[in-house]
C-alpha positions in Angstrom: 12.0 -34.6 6.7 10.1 -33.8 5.6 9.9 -32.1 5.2 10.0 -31.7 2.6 11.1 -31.8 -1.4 10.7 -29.4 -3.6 6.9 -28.7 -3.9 5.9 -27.2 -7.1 4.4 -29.0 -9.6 4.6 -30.7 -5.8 4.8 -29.5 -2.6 4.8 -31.2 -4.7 2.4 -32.6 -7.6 2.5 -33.1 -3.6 4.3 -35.8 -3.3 7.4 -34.7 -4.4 4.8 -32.6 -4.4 4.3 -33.4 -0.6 7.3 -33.6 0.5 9.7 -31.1 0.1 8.3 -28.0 -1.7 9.6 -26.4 -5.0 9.1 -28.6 -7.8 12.6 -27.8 -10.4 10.0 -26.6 -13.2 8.6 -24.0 -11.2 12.0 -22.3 -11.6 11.6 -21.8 -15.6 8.2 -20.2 -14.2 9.5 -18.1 -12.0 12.2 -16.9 -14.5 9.9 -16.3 -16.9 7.9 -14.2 -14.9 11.1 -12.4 -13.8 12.1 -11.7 -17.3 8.1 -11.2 -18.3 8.5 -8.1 -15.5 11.8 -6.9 -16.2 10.4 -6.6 -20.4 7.3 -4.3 -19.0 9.6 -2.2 -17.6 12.0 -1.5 -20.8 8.3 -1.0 -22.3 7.0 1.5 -19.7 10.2 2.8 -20.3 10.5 2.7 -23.5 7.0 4.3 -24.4 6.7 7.1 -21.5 9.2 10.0 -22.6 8.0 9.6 -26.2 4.3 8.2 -25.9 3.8 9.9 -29.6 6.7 7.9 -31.1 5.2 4.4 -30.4 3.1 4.7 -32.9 5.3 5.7 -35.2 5.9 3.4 -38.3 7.5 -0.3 -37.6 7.3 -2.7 -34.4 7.1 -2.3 -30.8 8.6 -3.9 -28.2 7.1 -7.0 -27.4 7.0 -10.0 -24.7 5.7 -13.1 -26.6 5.5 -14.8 -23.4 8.7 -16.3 -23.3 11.5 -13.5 -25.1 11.4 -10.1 -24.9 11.6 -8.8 -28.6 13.0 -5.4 -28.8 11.1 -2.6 -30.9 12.7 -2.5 -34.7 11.7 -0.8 -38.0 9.5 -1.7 -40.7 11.4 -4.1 -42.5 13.8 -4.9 -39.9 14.6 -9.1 -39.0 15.3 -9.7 -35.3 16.6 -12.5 -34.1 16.7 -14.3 -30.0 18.6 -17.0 -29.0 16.7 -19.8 -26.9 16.5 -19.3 -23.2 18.9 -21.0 -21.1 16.3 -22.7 -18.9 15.1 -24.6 -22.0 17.9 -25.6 -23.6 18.3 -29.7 -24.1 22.2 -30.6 -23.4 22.7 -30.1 -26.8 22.8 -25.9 -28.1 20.6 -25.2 -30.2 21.6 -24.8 -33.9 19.4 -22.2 -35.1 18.1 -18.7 -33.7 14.3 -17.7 -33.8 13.8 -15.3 -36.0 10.4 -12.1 -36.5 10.0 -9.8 -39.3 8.9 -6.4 -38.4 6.3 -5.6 -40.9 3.4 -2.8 -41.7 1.2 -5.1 -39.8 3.5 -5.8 -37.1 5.8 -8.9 -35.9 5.1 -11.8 -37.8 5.3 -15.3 -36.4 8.7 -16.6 -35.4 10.6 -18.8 -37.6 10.1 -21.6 -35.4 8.8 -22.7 -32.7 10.6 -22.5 -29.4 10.0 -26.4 -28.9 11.7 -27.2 -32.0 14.3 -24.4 -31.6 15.3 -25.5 -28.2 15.4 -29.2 -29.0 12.4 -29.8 -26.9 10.9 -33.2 -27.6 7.3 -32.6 -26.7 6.3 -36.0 -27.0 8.9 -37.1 -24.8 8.3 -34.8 -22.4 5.1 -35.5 -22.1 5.6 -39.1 -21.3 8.3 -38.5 -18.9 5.9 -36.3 -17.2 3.0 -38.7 -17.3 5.2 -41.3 -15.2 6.4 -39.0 -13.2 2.9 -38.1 -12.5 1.8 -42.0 -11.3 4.7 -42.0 -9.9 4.1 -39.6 -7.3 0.5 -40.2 -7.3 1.2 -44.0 -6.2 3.6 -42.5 -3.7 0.7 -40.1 -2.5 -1.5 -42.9 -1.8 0.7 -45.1 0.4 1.3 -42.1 2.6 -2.0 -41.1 2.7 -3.1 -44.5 3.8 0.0 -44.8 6.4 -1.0 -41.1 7.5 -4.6 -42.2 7.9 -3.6 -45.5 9.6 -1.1 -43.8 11.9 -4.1 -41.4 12.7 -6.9 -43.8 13.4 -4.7 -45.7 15.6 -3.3 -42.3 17.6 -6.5 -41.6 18.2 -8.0 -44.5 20.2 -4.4 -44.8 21.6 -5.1 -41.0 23.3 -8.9 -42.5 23.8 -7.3 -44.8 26.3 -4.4 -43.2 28.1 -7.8 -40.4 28.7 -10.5 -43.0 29.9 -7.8 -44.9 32.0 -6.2 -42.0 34.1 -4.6 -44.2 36.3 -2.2 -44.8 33.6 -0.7 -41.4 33.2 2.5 -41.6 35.0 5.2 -39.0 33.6 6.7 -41.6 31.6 3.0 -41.9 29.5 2.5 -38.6 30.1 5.2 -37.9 27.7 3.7 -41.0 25.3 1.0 -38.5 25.2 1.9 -35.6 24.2 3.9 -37.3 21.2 0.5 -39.6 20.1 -0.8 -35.7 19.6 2.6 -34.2 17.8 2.0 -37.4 15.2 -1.9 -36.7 15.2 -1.5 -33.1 14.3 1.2 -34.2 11.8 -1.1 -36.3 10.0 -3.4 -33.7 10.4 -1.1 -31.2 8.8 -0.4 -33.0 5.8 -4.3 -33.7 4.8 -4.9 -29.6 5.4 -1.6 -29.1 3.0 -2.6 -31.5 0.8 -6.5 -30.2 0.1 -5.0 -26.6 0.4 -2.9 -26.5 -2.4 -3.9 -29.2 -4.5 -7.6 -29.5 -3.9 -7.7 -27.3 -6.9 -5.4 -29.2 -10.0 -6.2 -25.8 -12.4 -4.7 -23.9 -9.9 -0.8 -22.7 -11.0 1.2 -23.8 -7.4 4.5 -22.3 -8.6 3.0 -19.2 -8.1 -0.1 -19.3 -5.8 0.0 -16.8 -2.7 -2.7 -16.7 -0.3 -2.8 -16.4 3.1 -4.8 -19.9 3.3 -1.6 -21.8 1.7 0.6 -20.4 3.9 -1.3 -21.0 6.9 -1.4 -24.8 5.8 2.3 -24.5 5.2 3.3 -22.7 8.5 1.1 -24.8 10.4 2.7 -28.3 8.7 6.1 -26.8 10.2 5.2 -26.1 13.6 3.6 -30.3 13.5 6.9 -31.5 12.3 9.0 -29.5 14.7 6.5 -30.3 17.3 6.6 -33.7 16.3 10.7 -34.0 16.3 10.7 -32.2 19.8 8.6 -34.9 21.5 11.0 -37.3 19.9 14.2 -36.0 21.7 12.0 -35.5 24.6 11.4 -39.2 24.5 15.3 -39.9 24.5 15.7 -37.2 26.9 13.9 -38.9 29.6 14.7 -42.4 28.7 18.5 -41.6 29.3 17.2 -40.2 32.4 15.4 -42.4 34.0 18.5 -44.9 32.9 21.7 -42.7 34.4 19.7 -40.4 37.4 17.6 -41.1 40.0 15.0 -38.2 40.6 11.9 -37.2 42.5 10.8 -34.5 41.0 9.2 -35.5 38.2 6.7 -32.2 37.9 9.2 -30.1 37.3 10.7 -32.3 34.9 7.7 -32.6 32.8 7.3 -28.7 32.8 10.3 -28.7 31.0 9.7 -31.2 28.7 6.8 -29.5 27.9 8.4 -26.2 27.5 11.3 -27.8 24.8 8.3 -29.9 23.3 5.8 -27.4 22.5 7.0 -23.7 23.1 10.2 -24.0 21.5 8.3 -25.4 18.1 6.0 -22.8 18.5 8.6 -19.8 18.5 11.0 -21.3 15.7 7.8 -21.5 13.7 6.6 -17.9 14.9 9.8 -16.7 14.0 9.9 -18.1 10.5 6.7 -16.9 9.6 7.5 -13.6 10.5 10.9 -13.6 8.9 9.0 -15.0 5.6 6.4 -12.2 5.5 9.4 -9.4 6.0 12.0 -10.8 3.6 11.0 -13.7 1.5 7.3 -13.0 1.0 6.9 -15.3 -1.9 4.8 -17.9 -3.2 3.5 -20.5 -0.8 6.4 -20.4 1.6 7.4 -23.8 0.7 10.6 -23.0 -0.6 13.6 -25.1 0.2 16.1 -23.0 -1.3 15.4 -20.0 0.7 18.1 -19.5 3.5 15.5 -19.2 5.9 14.6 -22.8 5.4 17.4 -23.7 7.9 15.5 -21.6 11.0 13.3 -25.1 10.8 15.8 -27.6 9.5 18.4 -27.2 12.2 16.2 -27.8 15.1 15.2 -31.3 13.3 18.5 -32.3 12.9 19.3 -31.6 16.0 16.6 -33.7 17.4 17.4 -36.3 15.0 21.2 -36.8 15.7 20.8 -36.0 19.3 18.7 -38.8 19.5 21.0 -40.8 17.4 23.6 -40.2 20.0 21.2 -40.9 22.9 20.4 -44.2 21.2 23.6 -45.5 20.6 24.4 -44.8 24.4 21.0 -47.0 25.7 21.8 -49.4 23.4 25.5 -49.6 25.1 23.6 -49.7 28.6 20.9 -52.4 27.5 24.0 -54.5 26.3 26.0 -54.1 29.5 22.5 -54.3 32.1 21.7 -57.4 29.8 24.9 -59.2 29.9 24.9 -58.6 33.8 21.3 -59.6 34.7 20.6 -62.4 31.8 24.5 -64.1 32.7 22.2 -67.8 32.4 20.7 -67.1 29.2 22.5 -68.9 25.5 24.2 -66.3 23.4 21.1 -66.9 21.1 18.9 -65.6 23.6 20.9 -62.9 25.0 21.5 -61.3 21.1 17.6 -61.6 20.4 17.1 -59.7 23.8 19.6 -56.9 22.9 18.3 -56.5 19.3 14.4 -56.3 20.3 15.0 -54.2 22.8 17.0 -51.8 20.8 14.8 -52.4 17.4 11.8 -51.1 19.3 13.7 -47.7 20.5 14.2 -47.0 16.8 10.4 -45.6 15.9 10.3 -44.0 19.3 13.4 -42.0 18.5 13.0 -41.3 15.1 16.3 -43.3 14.5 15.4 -44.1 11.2 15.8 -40.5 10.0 19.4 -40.5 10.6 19.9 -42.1 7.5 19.3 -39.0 5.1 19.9 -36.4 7.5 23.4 -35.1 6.1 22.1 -35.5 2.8 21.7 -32.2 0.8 17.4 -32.2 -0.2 18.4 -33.1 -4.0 20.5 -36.5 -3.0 19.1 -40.0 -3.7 15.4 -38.3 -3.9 13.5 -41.2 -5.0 14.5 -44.3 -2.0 14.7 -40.9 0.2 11.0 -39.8 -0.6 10.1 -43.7 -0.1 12.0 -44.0 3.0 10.7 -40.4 4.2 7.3 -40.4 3.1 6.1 -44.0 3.7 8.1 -45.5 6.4 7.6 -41.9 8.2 3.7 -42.3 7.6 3.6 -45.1 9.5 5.6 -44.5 12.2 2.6 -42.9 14.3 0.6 -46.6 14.0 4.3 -48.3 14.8 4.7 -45.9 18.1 0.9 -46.6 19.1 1.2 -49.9 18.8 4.2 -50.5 20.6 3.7 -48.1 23.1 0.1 -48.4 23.7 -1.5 -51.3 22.4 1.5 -53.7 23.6 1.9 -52.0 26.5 1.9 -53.9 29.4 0.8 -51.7 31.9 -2.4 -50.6 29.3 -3.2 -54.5 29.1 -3.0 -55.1 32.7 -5.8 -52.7 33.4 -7.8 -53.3 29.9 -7.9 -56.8 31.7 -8.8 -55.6 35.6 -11.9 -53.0 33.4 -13.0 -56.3 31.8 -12.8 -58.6 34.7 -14.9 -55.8 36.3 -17.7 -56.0 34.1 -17.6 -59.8 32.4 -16.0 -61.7 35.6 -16.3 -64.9 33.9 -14.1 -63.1 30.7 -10.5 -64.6 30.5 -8.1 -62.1 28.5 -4.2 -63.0 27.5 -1.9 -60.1 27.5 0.6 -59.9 25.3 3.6 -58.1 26.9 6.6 -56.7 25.0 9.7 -55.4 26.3 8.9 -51.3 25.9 10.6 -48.5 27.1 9.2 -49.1 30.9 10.9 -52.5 30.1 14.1 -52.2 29.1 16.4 -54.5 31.0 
């Protein structure tokens, strides 16, 4: 979902960094800064009953930027152990150890990358590749977002210029051609916002800029997902009820797509600011991550269900009304028709969606990330650009103007065509 991963060195180095939002080192940073806060303290403490003593003769306490050495006596040897968050699975077999002398704490013993076991040269590698990694992964969504966009947008070009067209059926087509545009749109803003800058520190970034980006990348994704189960909605609809008023119906379609996205994502913004004020908002772990992942998974296994119950309708309408056609036929009929529900559904996303965030992340940021990125192009395309009834009048407009023109439509079985 995107939603998703865990952001930090991604919201990633944004692709992981993109995805989900708290990259796993940002946690030693925020620890750090915890304990960097917590040390002040015992010093403000420490110096503000007795400001004389502190000068008195030996060492005061002292955050090195990653311990918190306590104040000791001329002479005096203190020793830390390594912090927990840097240890390598093996413990480390030495402590690091400061002399407190008339000029003050000398240098530890040893470093804390030898100390901890830290392999600095490894590390560095492992985050290089890492780095391409998600860089490569970057790109490919950015050119399926862009793709997906360019395409939306002439596909909204020509439901607009061709009015005729825009029955409640592509009404709806619409409105989700704009939830995948503003998605796009969404990740681009997120994406300039907090990594436009690479100097900048995004485990700990707070502006009111970031957050917009983020809040307003939520709102495109729930937006997104409720025009998707607006889409099975209606198609079970028009498949199990007949109905006239289709005004009505399209108010409330509008109302689930749009004003229920908007208050789930007014509501989480506001319970950010009162009780988890922190950061960029893009954490996954906070509990008020689930006020926007439950209504996506809803959408997505409500769809699931409504897909597996067309499917079962398209088998038993196709079997009745295709009784001459070879069993050859009659399977490639059942599987295109139900192959091209899957992008319009958002299918596909059923795959991870039980998943806890941390499970199978690379294929899942793959699968996510790119296939997802191009799933705006895939509904355009199919839904617009194949469309029948947009070909047949593309053709009428061009016989109108260049009556000797010949044009050959090329018409798939949509959702207006399912048997």
């Amino acid at each position: 979902m995107n939603f998703s991963l865990t952001a930090a060195v991604y919201i990633l180095i944004i692709t992981r960094y993109s995805v989900r939002s708290t990259h796993p080192e940002c946690s030693i940073v925020l620890h750090l800064q915890k304990k960097e806060a917590e040390c002040k303290m015992k010093i403000a403490a420490a110096a503000s009953p007795q400001p004389t003593n502190n000068t008195a003769a030996g060492c005061v306490m002292q955050w090195d930027g990653v311990s918190c050495w306590p104040a000791a006596s001329e002479g005096e040897i203190v020793s830390v152990s390594c912090p927990l968050l840097l240890l390598k699975p093996e413990p480390p077999s030495v402590l690091i150890t400061r002399n407190c002398t008339e000029r003050g704490w000398t240098e530890p013993s040893l470093p804390y990358y030898k100390a901890c076991h830290y392999d600095a040269v490894e590390e560095d590698e492992d985050m290089q590749e890492e780095k391409r990694y998600f860089d490569g992964l970057k790109l490919i969504y950015s050119v399926g977002y862009g793709v997906s966009l360019a395409a939306l947008l002439i596909a909204v070009l020509v439901f607009c210029c061709f009015r005729q067209l825009l029955c409640t059926r592509n009404y709806i087509h619409l409105n989700l051609f704009v939830t995948f545009i503003l998605r796009s749109l969404a990740v681009f803003i997120k994406d300039s916002v907090l990594f436009a800058d690479k100097s900048l520190d995004h485990c700990t970034v707070s502006t009111l800029r970031c957050k917009a980006a983020v809040t307003f990348f939520h709102f495109c994704v729930l937006s997104n997902f409720s025009w998707l189960l607006v889409e099975g909605l209606y198609l079970q609809t028009l498949l199990l009820l007949t109905f006239t008023h289709t005004g009505t119906l399209f108010r409330i379609y509008a109302a689930l797509g749009w004003g229920s996205s908007l208050v789930t994502a007014v509501i989480w913004a506001l319970l950010k600011k009162q009780l988890d004020d922190e950061g960029c908002w893009d954490n996954l772990e906070s509990r008020l991550w689930w006020i926007i992942k439950i209504p996506v998974l809803l959408s997505i296994f409500i769809n699931f269900v409504i897909f597996l119950n067309v499917s079962r309708i398209i088998v038993q309408k196709t079997k009745a009304t295709h009784v001459n056609q070879s069993e050859a036929q009659l399977y490639r009929t059942l599987v295109r028709s139900a192959l091209l529900l899957i992008p319009l559904l958002g299918v596909h996303y059923v795959v991870f969606g039980l998943f806890p965030e941390h499970v199978g992340v690379g294929p899942r940021l793959y699968f996510e990330l790119v296939l997802g990125s191009f799933q705006g192009f895939v509904v355009a395309l199919l839904y617009c650009f194949l469309n029948g009834e947009v070909q047949k009048e593309i053709q009428r407009t061009v016989r109108r103007c260049w009556p000797e023109a010949k044009t050959n439509a090329i018409n798939l079985p949509t959702q207006e065509y399912v048997p």
